[in-house]
PyMOL CGO cylinders between C-alpha atoms (Angstrom):
from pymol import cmd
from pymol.cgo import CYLINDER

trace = [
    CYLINDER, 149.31, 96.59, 36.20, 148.16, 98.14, 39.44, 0.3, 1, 1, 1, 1, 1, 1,
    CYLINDER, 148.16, 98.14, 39.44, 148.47, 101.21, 41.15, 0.3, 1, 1, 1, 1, 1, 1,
    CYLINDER, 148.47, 101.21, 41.15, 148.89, 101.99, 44.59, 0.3, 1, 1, 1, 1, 1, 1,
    CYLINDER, 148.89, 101.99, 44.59, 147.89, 105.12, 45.53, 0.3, 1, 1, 1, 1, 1, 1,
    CYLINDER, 147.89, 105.12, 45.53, 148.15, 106.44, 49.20, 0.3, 1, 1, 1, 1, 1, 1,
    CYLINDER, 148.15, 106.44, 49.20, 145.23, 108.71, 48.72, 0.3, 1, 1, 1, 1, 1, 1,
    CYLINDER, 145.23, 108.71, 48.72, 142.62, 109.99, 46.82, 0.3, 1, 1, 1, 1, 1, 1,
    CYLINDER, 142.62, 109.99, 46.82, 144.95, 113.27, 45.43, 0.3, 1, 1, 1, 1, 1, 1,
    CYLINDER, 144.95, 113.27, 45.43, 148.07, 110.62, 44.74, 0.3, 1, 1, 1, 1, 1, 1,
    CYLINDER, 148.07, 110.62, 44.74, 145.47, 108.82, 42.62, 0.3, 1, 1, 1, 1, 1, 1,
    CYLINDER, 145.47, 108.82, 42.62, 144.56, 111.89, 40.90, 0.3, 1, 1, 1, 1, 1, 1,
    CYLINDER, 144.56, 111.89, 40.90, 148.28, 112.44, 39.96, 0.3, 1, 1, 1, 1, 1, 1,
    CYLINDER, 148.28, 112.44, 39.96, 148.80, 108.71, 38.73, 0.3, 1, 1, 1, 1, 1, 1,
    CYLINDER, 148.80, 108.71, 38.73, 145.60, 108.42, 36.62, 0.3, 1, 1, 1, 1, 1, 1,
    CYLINDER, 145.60, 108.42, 36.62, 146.86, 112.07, 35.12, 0.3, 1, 1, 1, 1, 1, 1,
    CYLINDER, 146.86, 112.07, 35.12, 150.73, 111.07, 34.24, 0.3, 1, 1, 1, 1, 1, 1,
    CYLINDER, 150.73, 111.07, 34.24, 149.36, 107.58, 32.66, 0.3, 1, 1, 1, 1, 1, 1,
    CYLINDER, 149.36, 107.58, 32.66, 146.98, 109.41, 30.69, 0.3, 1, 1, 1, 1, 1, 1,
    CYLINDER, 146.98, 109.41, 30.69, 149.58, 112.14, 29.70, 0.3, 1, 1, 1, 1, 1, 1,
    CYLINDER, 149.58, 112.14, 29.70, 151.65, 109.02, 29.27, 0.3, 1, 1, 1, 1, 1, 1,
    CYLINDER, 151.65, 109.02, 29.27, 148.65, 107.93, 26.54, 0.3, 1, 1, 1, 1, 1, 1,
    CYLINDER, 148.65, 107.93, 26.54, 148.63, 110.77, 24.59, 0.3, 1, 1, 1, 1, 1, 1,
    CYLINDER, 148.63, 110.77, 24.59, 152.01, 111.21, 24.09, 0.3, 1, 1, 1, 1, 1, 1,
    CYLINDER, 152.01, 111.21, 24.09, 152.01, 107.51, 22.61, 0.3, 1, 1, 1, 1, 1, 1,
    CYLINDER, 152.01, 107.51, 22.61, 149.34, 108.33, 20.35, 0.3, 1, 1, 1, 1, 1, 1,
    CYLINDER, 149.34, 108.33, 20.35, 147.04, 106.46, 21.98, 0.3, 1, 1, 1, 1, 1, 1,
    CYLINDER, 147.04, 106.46, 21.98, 144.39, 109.46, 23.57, 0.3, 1, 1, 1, 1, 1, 1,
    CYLINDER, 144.39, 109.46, 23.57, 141.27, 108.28, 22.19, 0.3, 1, 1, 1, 1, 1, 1,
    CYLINDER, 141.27, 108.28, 22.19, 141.35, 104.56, 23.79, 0.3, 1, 1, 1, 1, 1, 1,
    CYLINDER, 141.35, 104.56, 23.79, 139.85, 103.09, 26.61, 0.3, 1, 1, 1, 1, 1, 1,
    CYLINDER, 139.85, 103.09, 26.61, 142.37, 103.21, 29.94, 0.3, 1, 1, 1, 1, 1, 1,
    CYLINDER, 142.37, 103.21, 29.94, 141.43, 101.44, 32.64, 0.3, 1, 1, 1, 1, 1, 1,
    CYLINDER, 141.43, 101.44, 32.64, 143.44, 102.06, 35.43, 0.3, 1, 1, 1, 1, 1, 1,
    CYLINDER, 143.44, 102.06, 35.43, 143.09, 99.61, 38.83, 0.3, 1, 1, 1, 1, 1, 1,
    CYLINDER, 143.09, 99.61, 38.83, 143.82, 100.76, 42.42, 0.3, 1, 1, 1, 1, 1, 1,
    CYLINDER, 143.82, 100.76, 42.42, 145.55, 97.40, 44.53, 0.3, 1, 1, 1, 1, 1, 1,
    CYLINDER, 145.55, 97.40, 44.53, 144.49, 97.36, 48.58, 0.3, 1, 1, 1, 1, 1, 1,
    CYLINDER, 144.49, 97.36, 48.58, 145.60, 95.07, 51.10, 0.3, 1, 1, 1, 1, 1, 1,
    CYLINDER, 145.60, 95.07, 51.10, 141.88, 95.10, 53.61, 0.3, 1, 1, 1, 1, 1, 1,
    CYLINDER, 141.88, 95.10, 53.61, 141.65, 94.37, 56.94, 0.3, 1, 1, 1, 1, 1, 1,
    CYLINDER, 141.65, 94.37, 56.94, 137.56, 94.25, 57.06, 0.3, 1, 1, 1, 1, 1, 1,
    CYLINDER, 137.56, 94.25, 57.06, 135.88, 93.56, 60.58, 0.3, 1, 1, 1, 1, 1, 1,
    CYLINDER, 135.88, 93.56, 60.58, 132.12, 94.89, 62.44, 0.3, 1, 1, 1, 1, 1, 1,
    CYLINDER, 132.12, 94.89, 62.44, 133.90, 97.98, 63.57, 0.3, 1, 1, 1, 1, 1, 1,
    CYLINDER, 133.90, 97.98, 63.57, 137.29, 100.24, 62.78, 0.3, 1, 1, 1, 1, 1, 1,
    CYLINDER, 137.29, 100.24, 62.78, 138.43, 98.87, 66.83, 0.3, 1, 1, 1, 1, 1, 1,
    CYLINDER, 138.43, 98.87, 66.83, 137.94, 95.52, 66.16, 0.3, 1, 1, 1, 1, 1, 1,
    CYLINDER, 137.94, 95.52, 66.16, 140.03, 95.79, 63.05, 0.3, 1, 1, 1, 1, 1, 1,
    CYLINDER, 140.03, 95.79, 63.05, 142.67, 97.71, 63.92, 0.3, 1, 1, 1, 1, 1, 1,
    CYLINDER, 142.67, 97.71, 63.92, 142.70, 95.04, 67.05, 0.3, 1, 1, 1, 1, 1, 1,
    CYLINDER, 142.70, 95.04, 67.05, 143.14, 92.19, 64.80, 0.3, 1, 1, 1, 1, 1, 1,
    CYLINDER, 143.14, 92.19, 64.80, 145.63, 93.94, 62.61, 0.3, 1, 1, 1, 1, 1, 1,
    CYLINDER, 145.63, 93.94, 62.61, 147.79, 94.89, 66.01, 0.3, 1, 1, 1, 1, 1, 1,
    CYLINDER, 147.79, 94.89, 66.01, 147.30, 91.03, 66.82, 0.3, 1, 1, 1, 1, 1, 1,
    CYLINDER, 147.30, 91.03, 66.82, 148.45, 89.73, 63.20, 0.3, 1, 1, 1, 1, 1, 1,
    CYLINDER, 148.45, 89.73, 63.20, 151.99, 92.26, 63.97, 0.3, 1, 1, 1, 1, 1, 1,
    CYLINDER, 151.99, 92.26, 63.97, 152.41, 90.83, 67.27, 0.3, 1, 1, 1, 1, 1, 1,
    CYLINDER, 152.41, 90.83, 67.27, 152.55, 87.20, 65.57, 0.3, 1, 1, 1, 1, 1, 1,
    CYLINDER, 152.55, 87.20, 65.57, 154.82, 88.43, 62.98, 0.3, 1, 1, 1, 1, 1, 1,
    CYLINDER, 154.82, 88.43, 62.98, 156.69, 89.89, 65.62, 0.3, 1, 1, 1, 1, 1, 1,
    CYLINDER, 156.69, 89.89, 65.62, 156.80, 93.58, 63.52, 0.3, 1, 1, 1, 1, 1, 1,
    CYLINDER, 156.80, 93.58, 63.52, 154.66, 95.22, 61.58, 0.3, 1, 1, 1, 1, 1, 1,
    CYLINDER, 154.66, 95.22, 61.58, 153.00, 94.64, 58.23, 0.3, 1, 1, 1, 1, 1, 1,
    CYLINDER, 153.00, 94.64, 58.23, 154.20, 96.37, 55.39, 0.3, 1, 1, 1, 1, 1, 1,
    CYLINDER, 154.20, 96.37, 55.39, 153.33, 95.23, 52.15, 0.3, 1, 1, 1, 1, 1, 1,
    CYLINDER, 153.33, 95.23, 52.15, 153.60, 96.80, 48.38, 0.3, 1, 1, 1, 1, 1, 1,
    CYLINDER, 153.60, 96.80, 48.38, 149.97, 98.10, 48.38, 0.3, 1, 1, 1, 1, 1, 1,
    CYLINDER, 149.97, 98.10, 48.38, 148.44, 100.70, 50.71, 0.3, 1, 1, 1, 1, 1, 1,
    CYLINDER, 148.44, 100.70, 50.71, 146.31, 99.07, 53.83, 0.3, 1, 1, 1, 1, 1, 1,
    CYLINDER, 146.31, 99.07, 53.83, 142.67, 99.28, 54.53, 0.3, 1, 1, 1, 1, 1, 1,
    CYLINDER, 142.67, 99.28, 54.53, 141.52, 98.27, 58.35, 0.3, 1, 1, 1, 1, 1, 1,
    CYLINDER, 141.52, 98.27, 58.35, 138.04, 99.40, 59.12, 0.3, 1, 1, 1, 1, 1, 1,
    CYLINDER, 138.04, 99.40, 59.12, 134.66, 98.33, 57.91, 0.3, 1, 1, 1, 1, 1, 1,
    CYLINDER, 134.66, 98.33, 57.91, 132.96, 96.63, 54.87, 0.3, 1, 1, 1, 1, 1, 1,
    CYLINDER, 132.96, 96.63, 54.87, 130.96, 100.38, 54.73, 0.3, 1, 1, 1, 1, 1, 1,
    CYLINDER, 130.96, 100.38, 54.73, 134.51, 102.44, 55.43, 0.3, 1, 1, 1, 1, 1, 1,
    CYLINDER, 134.51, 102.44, 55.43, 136.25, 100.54, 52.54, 0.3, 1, 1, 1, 1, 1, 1,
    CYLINDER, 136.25, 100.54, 52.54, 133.19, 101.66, 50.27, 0.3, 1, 1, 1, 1, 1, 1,
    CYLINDER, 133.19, 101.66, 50.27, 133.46, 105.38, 50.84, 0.3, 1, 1, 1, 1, 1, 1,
    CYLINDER, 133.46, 105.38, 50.84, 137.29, 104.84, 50.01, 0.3, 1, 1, 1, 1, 1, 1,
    CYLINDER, 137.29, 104.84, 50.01, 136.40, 103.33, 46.93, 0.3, 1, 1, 1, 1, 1, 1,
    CYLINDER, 136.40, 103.33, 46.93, 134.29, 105.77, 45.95, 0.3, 1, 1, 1, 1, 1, 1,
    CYLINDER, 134.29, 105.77, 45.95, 136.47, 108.81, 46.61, 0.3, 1, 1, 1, 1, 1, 1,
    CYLINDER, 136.47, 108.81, 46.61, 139.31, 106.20, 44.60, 0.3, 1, 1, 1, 1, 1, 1,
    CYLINDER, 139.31, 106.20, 44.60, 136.88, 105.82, 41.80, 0.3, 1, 1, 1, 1, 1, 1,
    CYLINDER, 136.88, 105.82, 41.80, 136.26, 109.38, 41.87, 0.3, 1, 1, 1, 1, 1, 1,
    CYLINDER, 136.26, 109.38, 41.87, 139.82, 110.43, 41.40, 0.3, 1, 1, 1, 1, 1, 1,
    CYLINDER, 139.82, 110.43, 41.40, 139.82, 108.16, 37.95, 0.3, 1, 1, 1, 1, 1, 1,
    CYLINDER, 139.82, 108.16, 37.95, 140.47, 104.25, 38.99, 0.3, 1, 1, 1, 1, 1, 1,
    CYLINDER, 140.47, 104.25, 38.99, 138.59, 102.33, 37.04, 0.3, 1, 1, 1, 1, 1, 1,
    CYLINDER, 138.59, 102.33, 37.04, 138.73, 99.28, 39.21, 0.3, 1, 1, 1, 1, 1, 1,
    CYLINDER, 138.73, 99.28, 39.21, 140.12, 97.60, 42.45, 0.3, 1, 1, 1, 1, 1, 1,
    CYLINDER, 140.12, 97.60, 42.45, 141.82, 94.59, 43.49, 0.3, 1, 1, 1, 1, 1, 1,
    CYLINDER, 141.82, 94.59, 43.49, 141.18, 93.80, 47.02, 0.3, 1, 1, 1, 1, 1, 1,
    CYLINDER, 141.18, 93.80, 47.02, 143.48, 91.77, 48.79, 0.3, 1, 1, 1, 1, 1, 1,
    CYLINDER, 143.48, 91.77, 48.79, 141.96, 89.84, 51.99, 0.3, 1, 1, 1, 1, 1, 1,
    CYLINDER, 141.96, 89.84, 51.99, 144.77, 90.31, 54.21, 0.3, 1, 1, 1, 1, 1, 1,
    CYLINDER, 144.77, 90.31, 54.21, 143.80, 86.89, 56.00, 0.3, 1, 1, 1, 1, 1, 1,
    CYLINDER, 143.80, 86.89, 56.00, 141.40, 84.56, 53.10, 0.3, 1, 1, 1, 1, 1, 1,
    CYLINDER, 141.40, 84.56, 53.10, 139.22, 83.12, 55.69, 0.3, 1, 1, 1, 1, 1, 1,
    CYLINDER, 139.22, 83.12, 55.69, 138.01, 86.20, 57.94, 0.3, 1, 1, 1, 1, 1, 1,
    CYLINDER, 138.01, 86.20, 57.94, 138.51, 89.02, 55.31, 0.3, 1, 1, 1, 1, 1, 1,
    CYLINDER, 138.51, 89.02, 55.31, 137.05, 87.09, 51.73, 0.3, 1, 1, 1, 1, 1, 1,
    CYLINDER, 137.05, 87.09, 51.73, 133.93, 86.15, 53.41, 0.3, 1, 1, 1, 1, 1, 1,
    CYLINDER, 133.93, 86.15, 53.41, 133.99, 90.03, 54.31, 0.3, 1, 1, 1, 1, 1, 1,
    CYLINDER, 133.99, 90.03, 54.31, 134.81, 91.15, 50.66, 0.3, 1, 1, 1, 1, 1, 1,
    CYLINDER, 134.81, 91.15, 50.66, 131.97, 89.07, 49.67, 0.3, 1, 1, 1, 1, 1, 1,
    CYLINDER, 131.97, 89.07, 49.67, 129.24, 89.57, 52.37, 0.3, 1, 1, 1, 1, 1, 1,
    CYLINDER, 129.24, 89.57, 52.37, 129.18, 93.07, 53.68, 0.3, 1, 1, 1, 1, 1, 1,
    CYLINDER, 129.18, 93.07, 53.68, 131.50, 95.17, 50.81, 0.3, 1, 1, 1, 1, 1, 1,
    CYLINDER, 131.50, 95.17, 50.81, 129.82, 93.61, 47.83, 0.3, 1, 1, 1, 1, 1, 1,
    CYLINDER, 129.82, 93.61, 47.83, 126.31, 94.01, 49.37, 0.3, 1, 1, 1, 1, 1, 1,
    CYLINDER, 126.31, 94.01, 49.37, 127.40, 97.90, 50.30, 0.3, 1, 1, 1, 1, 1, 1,
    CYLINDER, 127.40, 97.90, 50.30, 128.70, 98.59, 47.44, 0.3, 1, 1, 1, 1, 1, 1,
    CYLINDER, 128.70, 98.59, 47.44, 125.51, 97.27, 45.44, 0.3, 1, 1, 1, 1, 1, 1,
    CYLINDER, 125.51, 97.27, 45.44, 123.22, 99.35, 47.89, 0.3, 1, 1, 1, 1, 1, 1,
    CYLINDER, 123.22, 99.35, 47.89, 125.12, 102.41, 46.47, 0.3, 1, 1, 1, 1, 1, 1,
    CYLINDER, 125.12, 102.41, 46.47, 124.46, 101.19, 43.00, 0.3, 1, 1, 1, 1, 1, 1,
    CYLINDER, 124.46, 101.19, 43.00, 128.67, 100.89, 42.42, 0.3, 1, 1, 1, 1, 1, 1,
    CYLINDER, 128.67, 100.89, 42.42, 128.76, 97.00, 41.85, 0.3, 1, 1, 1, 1, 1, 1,
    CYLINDER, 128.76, 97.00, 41.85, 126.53, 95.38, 39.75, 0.3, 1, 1, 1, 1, 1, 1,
    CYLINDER, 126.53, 95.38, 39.75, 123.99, 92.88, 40.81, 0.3, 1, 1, 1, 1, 1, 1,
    CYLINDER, 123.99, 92.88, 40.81, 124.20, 90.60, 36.93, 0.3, 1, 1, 1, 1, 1, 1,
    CYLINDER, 124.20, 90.60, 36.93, 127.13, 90.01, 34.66, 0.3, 1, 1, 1, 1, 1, 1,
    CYLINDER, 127.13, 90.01, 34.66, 126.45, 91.78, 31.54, 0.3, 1, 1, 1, 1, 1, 1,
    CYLINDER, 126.45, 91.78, 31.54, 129.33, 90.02, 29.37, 0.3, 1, 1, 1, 1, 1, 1,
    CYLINDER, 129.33, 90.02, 29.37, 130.59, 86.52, 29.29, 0.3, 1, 1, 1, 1, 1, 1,
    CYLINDER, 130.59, 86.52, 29.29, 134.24, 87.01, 29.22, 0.3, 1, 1, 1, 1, 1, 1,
    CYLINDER, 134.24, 87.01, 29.22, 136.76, 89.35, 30.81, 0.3, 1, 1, 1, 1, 1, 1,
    CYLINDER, 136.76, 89.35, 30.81, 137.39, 91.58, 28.19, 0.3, 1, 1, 1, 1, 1, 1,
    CYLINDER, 137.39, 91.58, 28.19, 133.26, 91.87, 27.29, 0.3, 1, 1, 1, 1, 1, 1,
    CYLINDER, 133.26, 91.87, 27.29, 133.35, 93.04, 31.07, 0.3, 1, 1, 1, 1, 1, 1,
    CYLINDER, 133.35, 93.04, 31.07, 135.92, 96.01, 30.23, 0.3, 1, 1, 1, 1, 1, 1,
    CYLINDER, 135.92, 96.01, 30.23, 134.32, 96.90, 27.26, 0.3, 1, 1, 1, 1, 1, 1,
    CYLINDER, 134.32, 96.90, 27.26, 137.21, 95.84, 24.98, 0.3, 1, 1, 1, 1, 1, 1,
    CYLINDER, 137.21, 95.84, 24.98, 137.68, 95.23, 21.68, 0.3, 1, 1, 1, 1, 1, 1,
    CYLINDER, 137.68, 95.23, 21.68, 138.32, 91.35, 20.62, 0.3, 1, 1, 1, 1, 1, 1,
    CYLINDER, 138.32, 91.35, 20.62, 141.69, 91.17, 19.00, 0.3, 1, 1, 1, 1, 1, 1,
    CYLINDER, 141.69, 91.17, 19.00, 142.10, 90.74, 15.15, 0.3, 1, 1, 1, 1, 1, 1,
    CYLINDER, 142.10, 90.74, 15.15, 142.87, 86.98, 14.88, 0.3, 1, 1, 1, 1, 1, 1,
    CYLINDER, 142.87, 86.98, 14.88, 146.24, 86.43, 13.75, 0.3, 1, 1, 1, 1, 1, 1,
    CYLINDER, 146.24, 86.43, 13.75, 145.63, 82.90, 12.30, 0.3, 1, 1, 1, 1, 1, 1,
    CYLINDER, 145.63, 82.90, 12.30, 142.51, 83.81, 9.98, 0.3, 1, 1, 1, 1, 1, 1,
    CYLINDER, 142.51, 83.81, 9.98, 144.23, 86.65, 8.60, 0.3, 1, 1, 1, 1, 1, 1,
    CYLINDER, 144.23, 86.65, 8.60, 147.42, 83.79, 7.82, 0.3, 1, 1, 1, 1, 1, 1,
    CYLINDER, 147.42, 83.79, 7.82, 144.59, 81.31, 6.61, 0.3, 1, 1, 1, 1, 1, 1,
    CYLINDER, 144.59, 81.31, 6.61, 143.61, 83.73, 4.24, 0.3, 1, 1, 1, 1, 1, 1,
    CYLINDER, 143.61, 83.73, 4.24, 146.87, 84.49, 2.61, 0.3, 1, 1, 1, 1, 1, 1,
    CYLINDER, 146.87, 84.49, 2.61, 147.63, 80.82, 2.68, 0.3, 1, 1, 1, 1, 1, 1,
    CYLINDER, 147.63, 80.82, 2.68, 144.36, 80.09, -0.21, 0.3, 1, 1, 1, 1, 1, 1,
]
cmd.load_cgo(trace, "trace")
């Protein structure tokens, strides 16, 4: 799952009770991964976001409140955040473009390209697969360990 922390002290104290959590389960010595979830609001300036967040409320007619903490500045903004994140223990992110057309193209043109600058994203895939990317084991396979008993 995810984790939504409001800050960079809350996400201190939620990577600390799962890893608590961990130990007590036996399970100390494996990897933990543990992802932050962000709705963003990403535009050329903190104004101009916050202005098209404030415009997005007026449509709904209230404000937005949503199960994930919200991010409305810039593509550089959102990468300091992620850093101090990372630095409190999250592992990863997922970044939710609060509206796809204005805020992906965002994700993907300024924050990627930041956070690359800064040496935090990569530039290559290293793996081919999902787990190879998280640096996890592949699975015993159940069915050629029931082959085998079956000969």
């Amino acid at each position: 799952g995810y984790v939504t922390p409001r800050d960079a002290a809350h996400a201190r104290a939620i990577v600390a009770e799962i890893r608590a959590e961990q130990q007590s389960a036996g399970r100390a010595g494996e990897t933990l991964h543990v992802f932050g979830d962000l709705l963003v609001l990403l535009d050329d300036s903190r104004g101009e976001a916050e202005a098209r967040r404030a415009r997005l409320d007026a449509l709904a007619g209230e404000p937005y409140t949503g199960d994930a903490p919200i991010f409305t500045g810039t593509a550089a903004q959102l990468a300091d955040l992620l850093e101090e994140l990372a630095g409190a223990g999250l592992t990863g992110f997922r970044l939710r473009p609060a509206v796809a057309g204005h805020d992906l193209p965002r994700i993907s043109r300024d924050l990627v390209p930041e956070l690359q600058r800064r040496g935090r994203f990569r530039t290559a895939y290293e793996a081919d697969t999902l787990r190879g990317l998280l640096g996890l084991a592949r699975p015993a396979n159940r069915y050629a360990a029931a082959a085998a008993t079956a000969v």
